[in-house]
PDB file of N, CA, C and O in Angstrom:
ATOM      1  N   UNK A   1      14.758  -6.886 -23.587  1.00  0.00           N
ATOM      2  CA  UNK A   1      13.891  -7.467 -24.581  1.00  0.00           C
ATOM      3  C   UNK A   1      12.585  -6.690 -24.646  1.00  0.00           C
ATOM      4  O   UNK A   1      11.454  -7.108 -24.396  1.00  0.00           O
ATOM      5  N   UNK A   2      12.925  -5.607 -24.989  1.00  0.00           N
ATOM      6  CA  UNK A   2      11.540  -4.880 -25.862  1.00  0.00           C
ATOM      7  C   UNK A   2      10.774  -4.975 -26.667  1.00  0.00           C
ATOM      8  O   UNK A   2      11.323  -4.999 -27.769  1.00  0.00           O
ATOM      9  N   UNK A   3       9.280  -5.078 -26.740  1.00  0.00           N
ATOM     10  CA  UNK A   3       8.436  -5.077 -27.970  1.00  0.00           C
ATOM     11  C   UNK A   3       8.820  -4.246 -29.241  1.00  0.00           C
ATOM     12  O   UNK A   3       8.636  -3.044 -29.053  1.00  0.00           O
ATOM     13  N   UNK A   4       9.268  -4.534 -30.392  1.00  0.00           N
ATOM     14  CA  UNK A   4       9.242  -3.773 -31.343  1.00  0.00           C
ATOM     15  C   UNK A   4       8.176  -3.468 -32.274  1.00  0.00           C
ATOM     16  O   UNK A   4       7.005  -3.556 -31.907  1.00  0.00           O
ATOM     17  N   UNK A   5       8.507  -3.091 -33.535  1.00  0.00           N
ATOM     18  CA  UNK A   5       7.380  -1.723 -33.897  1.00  0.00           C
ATOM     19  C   UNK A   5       5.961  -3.618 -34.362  1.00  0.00           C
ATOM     20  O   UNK A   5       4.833  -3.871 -33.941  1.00  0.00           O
ATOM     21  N   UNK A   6       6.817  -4.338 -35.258  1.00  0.00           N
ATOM     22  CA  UNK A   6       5.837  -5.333 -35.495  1.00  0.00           C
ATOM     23  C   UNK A   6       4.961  -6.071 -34.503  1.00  0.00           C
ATOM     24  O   UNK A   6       3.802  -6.346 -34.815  1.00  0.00           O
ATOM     25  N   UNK A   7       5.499  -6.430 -33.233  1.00  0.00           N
ATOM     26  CA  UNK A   7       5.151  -6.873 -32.229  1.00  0.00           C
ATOM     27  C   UNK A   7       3.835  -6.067 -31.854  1.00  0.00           C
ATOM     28  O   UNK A   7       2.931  -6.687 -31.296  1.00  0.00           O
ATOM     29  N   UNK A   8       3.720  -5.050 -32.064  1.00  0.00           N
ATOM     30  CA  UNK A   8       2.714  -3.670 -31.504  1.00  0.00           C
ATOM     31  C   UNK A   8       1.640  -3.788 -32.628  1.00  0.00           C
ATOM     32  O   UNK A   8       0.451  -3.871 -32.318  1.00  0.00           O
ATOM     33  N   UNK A   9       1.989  -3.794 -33.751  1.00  0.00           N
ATOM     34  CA  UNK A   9       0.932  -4.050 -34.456  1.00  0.00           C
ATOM     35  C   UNK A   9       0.097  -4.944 -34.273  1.00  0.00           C
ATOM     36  O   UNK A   9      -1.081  -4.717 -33.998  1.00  0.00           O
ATOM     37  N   UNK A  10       0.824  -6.583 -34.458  1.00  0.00           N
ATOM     38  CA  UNK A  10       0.072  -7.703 -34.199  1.00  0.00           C
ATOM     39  C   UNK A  10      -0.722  -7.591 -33.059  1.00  0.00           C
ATOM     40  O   UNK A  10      -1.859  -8.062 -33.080  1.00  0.00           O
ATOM     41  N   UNK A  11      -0.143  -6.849 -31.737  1.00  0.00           N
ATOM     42  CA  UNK A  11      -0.965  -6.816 -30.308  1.00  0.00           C
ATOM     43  C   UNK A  11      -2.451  -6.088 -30.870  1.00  0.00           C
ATOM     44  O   UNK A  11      -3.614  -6.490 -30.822  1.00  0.00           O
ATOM     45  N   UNK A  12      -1.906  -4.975 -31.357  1.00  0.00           N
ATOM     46  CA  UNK A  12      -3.286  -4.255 -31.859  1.00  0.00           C
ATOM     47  C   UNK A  12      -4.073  -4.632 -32.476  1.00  0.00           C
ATOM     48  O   UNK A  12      -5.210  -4.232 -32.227  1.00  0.00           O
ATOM     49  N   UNK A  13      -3.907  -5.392 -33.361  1.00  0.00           N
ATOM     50  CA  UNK A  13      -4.540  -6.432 -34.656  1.00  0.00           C
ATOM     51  C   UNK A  13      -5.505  -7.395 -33.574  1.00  0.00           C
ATOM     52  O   UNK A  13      -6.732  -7.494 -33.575  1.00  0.00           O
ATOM     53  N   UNK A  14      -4.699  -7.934 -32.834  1.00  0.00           N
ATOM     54  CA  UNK A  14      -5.545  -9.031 -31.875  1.00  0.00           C
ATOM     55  C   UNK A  14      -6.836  -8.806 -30.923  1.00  0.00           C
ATOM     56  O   UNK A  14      -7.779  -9.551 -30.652  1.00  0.00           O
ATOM     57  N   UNK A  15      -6.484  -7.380 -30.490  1.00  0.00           N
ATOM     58  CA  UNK A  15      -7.174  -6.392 -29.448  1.00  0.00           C
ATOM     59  C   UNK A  15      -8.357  -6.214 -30.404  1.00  0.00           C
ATOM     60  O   UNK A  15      -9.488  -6.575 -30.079  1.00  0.00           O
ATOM     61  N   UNK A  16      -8.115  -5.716 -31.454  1.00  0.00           N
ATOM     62  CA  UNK A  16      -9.400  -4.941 -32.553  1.00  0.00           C
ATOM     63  C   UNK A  16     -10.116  -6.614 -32.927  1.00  0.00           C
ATOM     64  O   UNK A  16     -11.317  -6.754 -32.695  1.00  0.00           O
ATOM     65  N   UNK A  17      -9.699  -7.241 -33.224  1.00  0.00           N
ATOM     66  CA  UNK A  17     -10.296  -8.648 -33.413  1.00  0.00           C
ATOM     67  C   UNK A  17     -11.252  -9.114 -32.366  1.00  0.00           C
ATOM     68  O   UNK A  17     -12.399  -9.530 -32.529  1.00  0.00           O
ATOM     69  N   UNK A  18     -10.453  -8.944 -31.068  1.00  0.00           N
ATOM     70  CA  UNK A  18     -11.147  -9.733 -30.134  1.00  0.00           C
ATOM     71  C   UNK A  18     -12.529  -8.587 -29.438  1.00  0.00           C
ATOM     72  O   UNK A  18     -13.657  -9.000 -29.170  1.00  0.00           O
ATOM     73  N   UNK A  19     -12.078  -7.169 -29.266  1.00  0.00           N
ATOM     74  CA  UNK A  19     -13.346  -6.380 -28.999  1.00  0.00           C
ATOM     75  C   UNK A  19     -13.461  -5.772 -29.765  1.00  0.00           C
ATOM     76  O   UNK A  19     -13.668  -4.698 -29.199  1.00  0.00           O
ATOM     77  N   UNK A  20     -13.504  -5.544 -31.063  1.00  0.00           N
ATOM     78  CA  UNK A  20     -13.842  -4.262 -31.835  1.00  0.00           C
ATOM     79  C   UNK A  20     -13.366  -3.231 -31.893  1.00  0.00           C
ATOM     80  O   UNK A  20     -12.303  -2.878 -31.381  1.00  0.00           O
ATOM     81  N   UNK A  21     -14.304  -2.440 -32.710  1.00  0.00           N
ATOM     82  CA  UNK A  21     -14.059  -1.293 -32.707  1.00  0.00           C
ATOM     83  C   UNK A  21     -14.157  -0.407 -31.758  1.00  0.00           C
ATOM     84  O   UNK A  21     -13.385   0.367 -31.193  1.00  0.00           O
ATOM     85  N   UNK A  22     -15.995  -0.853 -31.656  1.00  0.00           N
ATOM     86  CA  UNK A  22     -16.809   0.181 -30.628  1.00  0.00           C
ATOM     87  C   UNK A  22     -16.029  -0.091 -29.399  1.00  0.00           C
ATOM     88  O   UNK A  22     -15.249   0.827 -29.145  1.00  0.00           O
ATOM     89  N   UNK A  23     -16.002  -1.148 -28.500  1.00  0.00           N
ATOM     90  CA  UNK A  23     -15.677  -1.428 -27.467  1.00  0.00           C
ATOM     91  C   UNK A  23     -14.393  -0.768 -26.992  1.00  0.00           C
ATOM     92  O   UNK A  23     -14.413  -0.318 -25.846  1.00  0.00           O
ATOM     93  N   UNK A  24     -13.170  -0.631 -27.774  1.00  0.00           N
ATOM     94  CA  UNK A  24     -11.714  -0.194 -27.284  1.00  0.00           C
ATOM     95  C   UNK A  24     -12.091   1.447 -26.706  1.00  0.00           C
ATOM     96  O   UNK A  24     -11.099   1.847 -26.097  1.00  0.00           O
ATOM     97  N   UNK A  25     -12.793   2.119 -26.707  1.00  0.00           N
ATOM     98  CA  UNK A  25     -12.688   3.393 -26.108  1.00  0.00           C
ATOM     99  C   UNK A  25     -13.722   3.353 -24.599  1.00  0.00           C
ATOM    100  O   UNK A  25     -13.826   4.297 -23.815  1.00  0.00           O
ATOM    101  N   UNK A  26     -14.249   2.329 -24.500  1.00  0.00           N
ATOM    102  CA  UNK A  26     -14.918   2.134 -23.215  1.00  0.00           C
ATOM    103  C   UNK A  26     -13.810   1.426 -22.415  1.00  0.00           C
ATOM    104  O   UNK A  26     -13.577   1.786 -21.261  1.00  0.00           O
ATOM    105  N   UNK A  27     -13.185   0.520 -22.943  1.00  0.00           N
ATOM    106  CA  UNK A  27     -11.789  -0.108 -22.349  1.00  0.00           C
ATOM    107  C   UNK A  27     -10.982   0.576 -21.819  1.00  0.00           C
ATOM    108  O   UNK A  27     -10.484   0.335 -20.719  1.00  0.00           O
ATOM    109  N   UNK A  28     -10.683   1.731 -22.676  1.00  0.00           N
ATOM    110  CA  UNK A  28      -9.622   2.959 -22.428  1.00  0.00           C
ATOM    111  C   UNK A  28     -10.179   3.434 -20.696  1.00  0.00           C
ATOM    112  O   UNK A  28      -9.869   3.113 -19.549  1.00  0.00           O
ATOM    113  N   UNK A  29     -11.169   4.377 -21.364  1.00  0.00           N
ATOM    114  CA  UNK A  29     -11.952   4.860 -19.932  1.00  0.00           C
ATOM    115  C   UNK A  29     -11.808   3.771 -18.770  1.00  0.00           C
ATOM    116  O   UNK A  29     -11.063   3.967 -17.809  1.00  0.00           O
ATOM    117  N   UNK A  30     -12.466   2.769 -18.902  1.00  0.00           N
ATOM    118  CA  UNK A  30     -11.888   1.858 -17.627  1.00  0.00           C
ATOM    119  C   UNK A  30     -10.775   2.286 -17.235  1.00  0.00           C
ATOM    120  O   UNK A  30     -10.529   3.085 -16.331  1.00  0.00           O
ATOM    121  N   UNK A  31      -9.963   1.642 -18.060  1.00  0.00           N
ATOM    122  CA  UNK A  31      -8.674   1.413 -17.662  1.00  0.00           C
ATOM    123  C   UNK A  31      -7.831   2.561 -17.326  1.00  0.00           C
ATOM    124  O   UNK A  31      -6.808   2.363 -16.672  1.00  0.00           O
ATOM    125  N   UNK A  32      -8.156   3.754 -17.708  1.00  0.00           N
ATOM    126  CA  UNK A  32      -8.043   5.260 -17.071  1.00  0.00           C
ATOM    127  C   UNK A  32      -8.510   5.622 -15.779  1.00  0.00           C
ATOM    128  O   UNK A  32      -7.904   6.230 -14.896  1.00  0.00           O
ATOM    129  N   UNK A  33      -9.834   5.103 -15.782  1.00  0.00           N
ATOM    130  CA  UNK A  33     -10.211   5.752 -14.141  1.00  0.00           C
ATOM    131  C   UNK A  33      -9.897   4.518 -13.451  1.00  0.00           C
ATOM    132  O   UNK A  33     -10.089   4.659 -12.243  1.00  0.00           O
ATOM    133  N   UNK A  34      -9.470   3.320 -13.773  1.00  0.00           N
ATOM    134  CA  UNK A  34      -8.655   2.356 -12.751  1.00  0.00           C
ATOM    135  C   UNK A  34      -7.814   2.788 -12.564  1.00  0.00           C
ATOM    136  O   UNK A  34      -7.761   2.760 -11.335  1.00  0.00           O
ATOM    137  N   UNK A  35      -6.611   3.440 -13.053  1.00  0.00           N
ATOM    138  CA  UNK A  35      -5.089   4.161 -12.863  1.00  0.00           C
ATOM    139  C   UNK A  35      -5.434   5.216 -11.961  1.00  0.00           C
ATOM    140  O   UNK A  35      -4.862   5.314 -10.876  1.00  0.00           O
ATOM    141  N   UNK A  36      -6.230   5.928 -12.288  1.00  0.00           N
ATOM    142  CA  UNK A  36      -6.880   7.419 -11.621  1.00  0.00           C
ATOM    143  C   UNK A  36      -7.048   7.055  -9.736  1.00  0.00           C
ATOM    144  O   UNK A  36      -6.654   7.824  -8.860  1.00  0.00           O
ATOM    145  N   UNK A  37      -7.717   5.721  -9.498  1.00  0.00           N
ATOM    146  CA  UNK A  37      -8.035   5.338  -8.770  1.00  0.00           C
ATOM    147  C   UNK A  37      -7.191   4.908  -7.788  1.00  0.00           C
ATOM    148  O   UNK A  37      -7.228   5.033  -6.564  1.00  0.00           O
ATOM    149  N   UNK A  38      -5.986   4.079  -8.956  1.00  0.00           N
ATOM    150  CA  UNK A  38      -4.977   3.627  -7.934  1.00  0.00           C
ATOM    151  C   UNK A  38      -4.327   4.788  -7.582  1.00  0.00           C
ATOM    152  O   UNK A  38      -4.164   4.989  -6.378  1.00  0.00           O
ATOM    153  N   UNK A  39      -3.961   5.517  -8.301  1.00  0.00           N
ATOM    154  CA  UNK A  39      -3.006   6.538  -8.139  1.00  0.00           C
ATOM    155  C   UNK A  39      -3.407   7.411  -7.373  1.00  0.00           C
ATOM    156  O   UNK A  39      -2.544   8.012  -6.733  1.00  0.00           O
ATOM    157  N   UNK A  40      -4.968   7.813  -7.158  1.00  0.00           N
ATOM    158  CA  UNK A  40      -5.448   8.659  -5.816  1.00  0.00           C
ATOM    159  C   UNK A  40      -5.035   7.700  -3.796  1.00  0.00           C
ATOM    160  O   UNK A  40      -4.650   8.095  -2.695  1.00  0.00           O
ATOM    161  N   UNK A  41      -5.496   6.214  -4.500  1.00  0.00           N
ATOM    162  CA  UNK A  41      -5.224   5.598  -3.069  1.00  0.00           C
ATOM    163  C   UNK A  41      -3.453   5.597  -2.798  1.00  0.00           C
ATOM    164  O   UNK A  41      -2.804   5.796  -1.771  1.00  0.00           O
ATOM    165  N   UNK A  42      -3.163   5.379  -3.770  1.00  0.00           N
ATOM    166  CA  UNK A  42      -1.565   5.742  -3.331  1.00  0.00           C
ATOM    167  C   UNK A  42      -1.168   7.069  -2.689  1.00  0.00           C
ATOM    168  O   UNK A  42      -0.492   7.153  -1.664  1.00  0.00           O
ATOM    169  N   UNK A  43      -1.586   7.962  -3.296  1.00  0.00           N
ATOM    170  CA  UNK A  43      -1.226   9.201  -2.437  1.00  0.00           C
ATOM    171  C   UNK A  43      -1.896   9.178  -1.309  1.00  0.00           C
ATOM    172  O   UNK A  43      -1.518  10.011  -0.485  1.00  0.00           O
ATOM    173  N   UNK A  44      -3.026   8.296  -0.908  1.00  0.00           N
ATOM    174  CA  UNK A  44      -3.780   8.836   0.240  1.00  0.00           C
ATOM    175  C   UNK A  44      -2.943   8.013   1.220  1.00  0.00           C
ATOM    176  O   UNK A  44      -2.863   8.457   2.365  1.00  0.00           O
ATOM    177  N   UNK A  45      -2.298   6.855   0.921  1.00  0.00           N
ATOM    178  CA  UNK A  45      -1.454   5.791   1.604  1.00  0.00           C
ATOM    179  C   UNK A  45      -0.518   6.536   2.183  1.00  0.00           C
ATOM    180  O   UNK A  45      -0.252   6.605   3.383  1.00  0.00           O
ATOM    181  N   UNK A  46       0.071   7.202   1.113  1.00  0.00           N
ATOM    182  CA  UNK A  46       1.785   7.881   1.242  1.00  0.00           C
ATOM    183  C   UNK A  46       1.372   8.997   2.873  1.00  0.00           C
ATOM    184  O   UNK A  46       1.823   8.908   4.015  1.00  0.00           O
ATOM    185  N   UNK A  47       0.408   9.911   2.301  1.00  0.00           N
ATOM    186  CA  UNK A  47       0.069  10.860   3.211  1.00  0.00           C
ATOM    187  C   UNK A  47      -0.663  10.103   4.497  1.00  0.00           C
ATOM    188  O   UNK A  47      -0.875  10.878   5.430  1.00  0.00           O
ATOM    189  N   UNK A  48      -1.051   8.853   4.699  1.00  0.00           N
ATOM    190  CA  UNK A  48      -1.235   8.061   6.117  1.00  0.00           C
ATOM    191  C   UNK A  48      -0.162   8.256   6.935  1.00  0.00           C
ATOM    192  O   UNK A  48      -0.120   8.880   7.995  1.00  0.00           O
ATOM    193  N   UNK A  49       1.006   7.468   6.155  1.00  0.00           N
ATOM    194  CA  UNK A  49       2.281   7.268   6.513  1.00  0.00           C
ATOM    195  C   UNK A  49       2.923   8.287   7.281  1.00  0.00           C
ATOM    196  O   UNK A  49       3.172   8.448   8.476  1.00  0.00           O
ATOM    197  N   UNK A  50       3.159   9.083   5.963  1.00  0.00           N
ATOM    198  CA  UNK A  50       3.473  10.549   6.828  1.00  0.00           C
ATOM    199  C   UNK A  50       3.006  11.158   8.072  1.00  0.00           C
ATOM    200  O   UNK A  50       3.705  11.923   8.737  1.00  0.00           O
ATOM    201  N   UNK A  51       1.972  10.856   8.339  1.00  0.00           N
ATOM    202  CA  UNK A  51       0.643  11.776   9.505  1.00  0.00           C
ATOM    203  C   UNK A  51       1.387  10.525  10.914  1.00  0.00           C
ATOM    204  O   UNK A  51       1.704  11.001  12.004  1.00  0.00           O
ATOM    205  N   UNK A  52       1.538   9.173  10.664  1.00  0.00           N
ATOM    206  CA  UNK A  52       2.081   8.457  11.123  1.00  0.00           C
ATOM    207  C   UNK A  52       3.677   8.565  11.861  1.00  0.00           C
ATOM    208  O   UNK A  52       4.033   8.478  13.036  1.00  0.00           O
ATOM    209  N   UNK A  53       4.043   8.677  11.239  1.00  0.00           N
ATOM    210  CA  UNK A  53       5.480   8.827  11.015  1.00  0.00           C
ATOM    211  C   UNK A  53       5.837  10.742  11.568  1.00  0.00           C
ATOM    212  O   UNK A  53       6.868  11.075  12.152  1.00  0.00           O
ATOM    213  N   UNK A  54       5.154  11.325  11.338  1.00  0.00           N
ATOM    214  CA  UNK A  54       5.121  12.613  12.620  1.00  0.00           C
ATOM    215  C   UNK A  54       5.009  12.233  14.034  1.00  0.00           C
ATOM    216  O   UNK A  54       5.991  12.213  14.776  1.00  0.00           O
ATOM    217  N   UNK A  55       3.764  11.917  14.429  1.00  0.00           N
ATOM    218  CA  UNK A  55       3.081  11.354  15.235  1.00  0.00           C
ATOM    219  C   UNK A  55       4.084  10.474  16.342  1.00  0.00           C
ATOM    220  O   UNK A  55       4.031  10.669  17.557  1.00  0.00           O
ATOM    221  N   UNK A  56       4.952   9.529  15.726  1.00  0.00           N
ATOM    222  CA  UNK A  56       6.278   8.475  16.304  1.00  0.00           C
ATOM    223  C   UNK A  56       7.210   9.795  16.638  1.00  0.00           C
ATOM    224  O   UNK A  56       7.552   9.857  17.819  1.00  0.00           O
ATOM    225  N   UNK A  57       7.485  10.427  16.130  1.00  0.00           N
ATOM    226  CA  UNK A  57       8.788  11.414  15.996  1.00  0.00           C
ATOM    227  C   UNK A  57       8.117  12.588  17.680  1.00  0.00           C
ATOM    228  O   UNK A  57       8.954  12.946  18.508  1.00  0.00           O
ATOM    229  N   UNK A  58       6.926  12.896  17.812  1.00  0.00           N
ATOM    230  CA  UNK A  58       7.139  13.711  18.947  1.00  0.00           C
ATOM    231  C   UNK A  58       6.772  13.120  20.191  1.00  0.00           C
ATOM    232  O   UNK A  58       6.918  13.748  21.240  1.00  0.00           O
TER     233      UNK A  58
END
């Protein structure tokens, strides 16, 4: 059960209603360097693990 093409509009329609215009490209940025963010602590997690997981092995 996928969103189709109308479904996407209305979302967008609602989004531009509720913050504007101006506001959706400061949203973006957030919500970019939040991903940026997670996605740096994830790798730093993965590479814990690893350093870990050597460490058990000798």
């Amino acid at each position: 059960m996928g969103l189709g093409g109308k479904e996407w509009i209305v979302i967008i329609l609602v989004v531009l209603l509720l913050f504007g215009g101006k506001k959706i490209p400061e949203l973006m940025r957030g919500l970019g360097s939040g991903l940026n963010e997670f996605k740096k602590a994830t790798r730093e997690d993965n590479k814990t693990e690893e350093t870990t997981s050597d460490k058990k092995e000798n």
